[in-house]
C-alpha positions in Angstrom: -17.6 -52.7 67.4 -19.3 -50.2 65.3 -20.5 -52.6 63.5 -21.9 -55.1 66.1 -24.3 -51.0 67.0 -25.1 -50.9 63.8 -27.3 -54.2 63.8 -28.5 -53.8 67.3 -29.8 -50.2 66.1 -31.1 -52.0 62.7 -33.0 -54.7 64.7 -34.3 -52.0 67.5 -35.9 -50.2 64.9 -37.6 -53.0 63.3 -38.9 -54.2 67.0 -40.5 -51.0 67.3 -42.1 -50.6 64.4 -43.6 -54.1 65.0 -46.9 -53.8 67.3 -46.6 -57.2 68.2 -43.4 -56.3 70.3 -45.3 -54.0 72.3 -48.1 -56.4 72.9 -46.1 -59.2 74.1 -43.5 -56.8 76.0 -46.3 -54.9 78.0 -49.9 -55.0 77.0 -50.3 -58.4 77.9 -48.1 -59.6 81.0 -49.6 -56.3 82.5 -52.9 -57.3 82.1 -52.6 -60.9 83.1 -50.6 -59.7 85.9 -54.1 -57.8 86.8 -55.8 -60.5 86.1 -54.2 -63.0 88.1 -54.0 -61.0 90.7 -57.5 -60.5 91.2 -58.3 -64.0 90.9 -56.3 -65.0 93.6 -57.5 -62.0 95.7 -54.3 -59.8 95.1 -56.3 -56.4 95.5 -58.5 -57.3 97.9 -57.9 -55.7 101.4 -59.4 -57.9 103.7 -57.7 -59.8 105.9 -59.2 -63.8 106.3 -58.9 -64.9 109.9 -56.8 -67.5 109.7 -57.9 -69.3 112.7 -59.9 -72.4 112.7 -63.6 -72.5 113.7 -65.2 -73.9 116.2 -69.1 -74.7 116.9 -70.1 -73.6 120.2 -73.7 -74.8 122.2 -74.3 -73.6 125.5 -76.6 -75.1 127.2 -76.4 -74.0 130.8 -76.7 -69.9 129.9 -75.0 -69.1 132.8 -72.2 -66.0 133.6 -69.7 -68.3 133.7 -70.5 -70.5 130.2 -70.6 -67.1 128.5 -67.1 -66.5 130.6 -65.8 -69.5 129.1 -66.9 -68.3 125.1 -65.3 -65.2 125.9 -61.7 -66.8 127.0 -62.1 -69.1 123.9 -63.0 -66.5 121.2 -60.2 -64.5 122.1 -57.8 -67.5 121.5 -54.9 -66.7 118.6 -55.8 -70.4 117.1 -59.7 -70.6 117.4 -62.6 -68.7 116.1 -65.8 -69.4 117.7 -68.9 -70.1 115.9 -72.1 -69.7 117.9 -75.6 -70.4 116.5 -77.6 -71.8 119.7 -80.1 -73.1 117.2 -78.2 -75.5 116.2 -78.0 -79.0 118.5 -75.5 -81.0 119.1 -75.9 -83.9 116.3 -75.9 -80.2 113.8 -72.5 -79.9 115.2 -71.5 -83.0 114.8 -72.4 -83.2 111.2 -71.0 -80.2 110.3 -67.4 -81.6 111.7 -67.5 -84.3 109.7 -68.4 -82.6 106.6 -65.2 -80.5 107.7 -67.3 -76.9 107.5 -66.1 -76.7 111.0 -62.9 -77.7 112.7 -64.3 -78.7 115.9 -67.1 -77.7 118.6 -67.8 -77.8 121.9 -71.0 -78.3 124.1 -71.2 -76.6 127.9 -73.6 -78.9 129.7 -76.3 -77.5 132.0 -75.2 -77.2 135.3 -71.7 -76.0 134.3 -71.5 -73.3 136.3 -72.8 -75.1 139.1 -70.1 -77.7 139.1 -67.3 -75.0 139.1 -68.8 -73.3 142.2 -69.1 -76.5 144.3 -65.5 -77.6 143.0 -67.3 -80.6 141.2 -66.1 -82.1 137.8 -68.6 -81.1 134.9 -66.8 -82.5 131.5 -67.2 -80.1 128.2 -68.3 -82.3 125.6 -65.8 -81.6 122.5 -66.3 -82.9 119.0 -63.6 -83.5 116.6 -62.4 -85.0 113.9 -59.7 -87.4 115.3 -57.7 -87.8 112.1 -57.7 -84.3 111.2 -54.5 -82.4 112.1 -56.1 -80.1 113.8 -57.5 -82.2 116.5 -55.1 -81.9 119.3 -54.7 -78.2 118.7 -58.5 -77.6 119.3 -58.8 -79.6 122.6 -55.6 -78.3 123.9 -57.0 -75.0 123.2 -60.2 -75.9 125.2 -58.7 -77.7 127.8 -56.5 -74.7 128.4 -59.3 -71.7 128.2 -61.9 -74.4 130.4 -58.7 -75.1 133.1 -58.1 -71.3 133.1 -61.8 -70.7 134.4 -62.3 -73.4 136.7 -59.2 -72.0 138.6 -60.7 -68.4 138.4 -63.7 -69.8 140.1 -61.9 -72.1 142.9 -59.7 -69.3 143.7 -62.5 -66.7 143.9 -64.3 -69.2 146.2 -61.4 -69.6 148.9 -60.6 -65.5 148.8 -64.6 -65.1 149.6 -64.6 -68.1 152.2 -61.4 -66.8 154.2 -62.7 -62.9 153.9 -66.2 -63.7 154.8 -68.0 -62.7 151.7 -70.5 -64.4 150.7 -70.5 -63.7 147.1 -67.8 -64.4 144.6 -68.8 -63.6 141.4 -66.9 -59.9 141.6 -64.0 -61.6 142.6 -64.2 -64.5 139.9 -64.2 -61.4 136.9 -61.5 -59.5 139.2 -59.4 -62.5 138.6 -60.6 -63.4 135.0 -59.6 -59.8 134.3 -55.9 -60.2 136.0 -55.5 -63.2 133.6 -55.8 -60.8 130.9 -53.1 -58.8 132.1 -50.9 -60.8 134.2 -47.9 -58.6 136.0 -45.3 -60.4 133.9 -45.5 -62.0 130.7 -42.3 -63.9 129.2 -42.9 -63.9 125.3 -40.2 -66.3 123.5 -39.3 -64.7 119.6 -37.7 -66.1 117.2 -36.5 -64.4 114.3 -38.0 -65.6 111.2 -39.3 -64.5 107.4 -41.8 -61.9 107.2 -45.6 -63.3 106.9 -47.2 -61.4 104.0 -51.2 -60.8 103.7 -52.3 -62.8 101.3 -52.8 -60.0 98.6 -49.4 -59.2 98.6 -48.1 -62.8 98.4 -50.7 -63.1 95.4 -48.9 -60.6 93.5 -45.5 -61.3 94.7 -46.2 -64.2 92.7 -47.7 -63.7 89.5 -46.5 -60.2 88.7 -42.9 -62.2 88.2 -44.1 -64.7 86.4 -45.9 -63.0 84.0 -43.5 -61.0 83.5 -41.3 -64.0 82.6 -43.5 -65.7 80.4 -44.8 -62.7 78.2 -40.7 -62.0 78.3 -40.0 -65.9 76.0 -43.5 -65.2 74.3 -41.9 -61.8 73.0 -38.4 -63.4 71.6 -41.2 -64.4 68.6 -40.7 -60.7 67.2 -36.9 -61.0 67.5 -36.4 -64.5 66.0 -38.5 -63.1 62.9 -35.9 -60.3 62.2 -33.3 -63.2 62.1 -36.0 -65.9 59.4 -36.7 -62.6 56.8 -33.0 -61.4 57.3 -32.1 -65.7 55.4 -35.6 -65.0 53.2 -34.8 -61.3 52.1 -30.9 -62.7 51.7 -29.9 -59.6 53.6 -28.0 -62.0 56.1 -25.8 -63.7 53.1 -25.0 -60.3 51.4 -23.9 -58.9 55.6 -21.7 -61.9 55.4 -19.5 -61.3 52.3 -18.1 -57.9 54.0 -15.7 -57.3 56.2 -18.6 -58.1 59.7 -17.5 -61.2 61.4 -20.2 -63.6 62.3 -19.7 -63.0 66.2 -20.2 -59.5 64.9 -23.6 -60.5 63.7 -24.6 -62.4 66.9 -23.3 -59.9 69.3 -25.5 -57.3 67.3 -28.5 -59.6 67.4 -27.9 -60.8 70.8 -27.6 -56.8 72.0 -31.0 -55.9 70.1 -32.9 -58.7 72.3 -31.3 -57.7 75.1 -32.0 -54.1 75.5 -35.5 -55.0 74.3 -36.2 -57.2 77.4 -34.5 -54.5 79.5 -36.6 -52.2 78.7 -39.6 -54.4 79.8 -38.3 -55.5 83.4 -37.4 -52.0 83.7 -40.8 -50.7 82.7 -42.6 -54.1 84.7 -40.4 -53.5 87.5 -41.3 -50.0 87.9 -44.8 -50.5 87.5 -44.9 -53.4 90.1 -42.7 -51.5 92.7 -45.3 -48.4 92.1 -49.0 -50.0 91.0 -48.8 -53.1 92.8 -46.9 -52.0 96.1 -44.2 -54.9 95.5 -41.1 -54.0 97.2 -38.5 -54.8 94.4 -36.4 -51.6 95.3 -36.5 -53.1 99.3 -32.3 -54.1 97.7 -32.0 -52.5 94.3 -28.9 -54.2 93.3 -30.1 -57.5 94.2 -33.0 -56.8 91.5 -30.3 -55.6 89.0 -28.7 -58.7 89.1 -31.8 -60.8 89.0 -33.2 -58.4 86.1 -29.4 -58.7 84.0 -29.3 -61.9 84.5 -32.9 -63.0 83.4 -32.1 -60.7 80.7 -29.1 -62.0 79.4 -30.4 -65.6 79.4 -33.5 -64.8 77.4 -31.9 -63.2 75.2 -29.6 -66.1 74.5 -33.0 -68.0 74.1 -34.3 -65.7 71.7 -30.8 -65.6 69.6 -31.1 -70.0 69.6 -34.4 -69.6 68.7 -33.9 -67.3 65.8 -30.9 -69.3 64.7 -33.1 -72.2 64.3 -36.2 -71.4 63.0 -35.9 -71.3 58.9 -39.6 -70.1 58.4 -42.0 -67.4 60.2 -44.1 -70.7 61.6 -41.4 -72.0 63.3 -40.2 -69.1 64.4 -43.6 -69.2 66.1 -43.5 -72.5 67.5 -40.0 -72.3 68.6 -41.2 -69.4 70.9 -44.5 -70.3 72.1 -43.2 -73.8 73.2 -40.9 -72.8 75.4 -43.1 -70.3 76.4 -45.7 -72.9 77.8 -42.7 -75.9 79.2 -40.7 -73.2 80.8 -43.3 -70.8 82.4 -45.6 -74.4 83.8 -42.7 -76.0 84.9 -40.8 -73.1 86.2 -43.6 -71.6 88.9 -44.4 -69.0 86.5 -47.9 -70.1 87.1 -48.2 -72.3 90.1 -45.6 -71.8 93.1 -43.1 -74.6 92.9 -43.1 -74.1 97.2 -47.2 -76.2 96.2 -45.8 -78.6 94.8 -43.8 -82.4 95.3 -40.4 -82.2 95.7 -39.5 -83.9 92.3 -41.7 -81.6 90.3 -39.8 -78.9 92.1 -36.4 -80.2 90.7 -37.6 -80.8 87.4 -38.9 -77.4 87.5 -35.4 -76.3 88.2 -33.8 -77.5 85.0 -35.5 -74.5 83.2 -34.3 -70.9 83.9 -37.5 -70.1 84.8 -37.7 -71.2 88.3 -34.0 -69.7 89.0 -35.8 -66.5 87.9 -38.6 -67.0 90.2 -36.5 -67.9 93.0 -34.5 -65.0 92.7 -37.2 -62.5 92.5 -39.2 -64.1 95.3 -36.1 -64.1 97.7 -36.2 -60.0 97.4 -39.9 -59.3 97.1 -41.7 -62.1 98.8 -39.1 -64.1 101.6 -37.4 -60.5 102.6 -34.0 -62.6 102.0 -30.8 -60.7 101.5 -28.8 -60.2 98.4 -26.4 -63.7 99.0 -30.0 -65.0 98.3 -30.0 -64.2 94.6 -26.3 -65.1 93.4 -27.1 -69.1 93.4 -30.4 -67.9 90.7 -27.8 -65.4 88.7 -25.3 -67.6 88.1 -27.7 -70.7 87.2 -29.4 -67.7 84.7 -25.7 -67.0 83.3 -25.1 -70.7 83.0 -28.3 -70.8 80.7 -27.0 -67.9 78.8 -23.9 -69.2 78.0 -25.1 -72.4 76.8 -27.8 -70.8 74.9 -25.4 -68.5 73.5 -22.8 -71.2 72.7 -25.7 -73.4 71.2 -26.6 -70.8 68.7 -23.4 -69.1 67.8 -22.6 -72.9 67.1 -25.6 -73.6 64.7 -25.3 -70.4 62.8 -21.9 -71.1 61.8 -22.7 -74.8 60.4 -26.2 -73.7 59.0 -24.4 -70.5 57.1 -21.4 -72.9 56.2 -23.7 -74.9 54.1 
């Protein structure tokens, strides 16, 4: 064992000293992670309405048209766009270039209508194959049905009690609609919808983190390619250290290096970024241990393979680039077809992703990150299998 320290505390010291450890361990996943972020609005703190807009043209002015705008603009799907110069052909351009989702035109003589109890239609314009269609004239028909029964039932209240104006009863009633006496509100229990800034960064600061992480086994594979050059590895081998001896210490090195830098990441996204990794510490041990140990396995397989400093390079930056694009690192696997999203699960990446996301981003519980642990221990026991299995036929020869 004490001799298995002895190269982990050999290796350590030589990652240190190296600046490019440093580089690719923090410097640079941090300020991608910044930069990302930003790009995809991660710091900003607006919030986009979500809801879908709608052109609106009044053309009868009236109390009750401007009634009508009012029960529509307050709708939880619809945003109401009014610009009374525009006519209605302007709207109907502007739905078919898809700037808006829909409009609606009151006719003159709305108001009219309702207090006669006459049918006036409201002219709506759509796009009929959009999705978003039948949501918008539901929406309409619902606000439009809502005031023509405030105004029939302010009518027969002022015909039976002899007034002969309704127009205080019509916003008494529009006003009880607001604030009905009972309201029955069905809930269902269901993840957690993050503002868009937090999602953002829920996203990258993970991924970067992962990619940077397989970009920095470069520095460690090195020790492993001067170790054959300088002949140091040969001479360790004709003493009394196994060979597992030598892997173990190898493997350990790597390892503690990438702890350090989920632990330092981790800290700095749970305290910079506002990500709630700590919302189940343990289930982000077990993520971070388990992305850990399988990158480190990477970096062993890739040191174990590379014979010269330029392979050493592009044994690391390869995997770098397949792993982090088809893993989500950069693009949300959730985007994309469902047989790019099982492709993209054949790389520990993704399993990485997925367990990190479950705790920071989907609020999920700690079952929700043993599936992505064990896949990541699978990996690092091929990994580790692979290379303790070249090393002993490449020092054989």
């Amino acid at each position: 064992m004490r001799s298995i320290f002895i190269i982990t505390g050999k290796d350590l010291t030589q990652l240190v000293r190296n600046k490019m450890t440093f580089l690719f361990l923090l410097i640079m996943p941090i300020a991608f992670t910044l930069l990302f972020g930003y790009a995809f609005g991660g710091f900003s703190d607006a919030s986009p309405d979500a809801r879908l807009p709608v052109g609106y043209l009044d053309l009868d002015q009236s109390g009750s048209s401007r009634e009508l705008f009012g029960l529509l603009d307050r709708s939880a799907v619809i945003r109401m766009d009014e610009n009374q110069g525009r006519s209605a052909a302007d709207l109907e351009s502007l739905v078919s270039k898809k700037e808006l989702a829909g409009a609606v035109v009151v006719p003159a003589g709305y108001e009219q209508a309702l207090q006669t109890g006459n049918h006036i239609p409201l002219v709506v314009i759509s796009d009929l194959g959009g999705s978003a269609s039948t949501t918008i004239e539901n929406e309409i028909s619902r606000a439009a049905s809502q005031m023509a029964n405030s105004v029939l039932t302010a009518r027969i209240i002022a015909e039976a009690a002899g007034i002969s104006s309704a127009s205080t009863l019509r916003d008494e009633i529009m006003t009880a609609w607001q604030s009905p006496p009972i309201t029955i509100r069905v809930t269902q229990r269901q993840m957690e919808i993050r503002n868009q800034a937090v999602m953002s960064l829920a996203h990258t600061a993970p991924g970067m983190m992962l990619q940077f992480a397989i970009a920095s086994l470069l520095t460690s594979a090195q020790i492993l390619v001067n170790e054959r050059k300088s002949r140091s590895l040969q001479r360790m081998m004709t003493t009394k250290t196994a060979r597992w001896q030598i892997l173990a210490g190898h493997f350990l090195a790597i390892f503690a290096m990438l702890l350090m830098q989920f632990t330092i990441l981790i800290t700095f996204g749970q305290w910079v970024l506002g990500l709630d990794y700590m919302r189940i510490p343990l289930a982000t041990l077990l993520v971070a241990l388990a992305s850990t140990a399988c990158l480190a396995a990477l970096g062993l397989l890739i040191g174990t393979l590379a014979k010269t400093d330029e392979q050493a390079i592009i044994f690391s930056i390869i995997p770098m680039f397949v792993f982090a694009g088809l893993g989500g690192a950069w693009v949300p696997l959730e985007f994309t077809g469902e047989v790019f999203k099982t492709i993209g699960h054949l790389t520990p990446v993704a399993w990485s992703m997925d367990g990190f996301q479950n705790i920071i981003a989907r609020d999920l519980g700690i079952e929700s990150v043993i599936v992505p642990s064990l896949a990541l221990a699978g990996y690092a026991v091929l990994f580790f299998s692979a290379a303790a299995l070249l090393f002993a036929r490449s020092e054989e020869r």
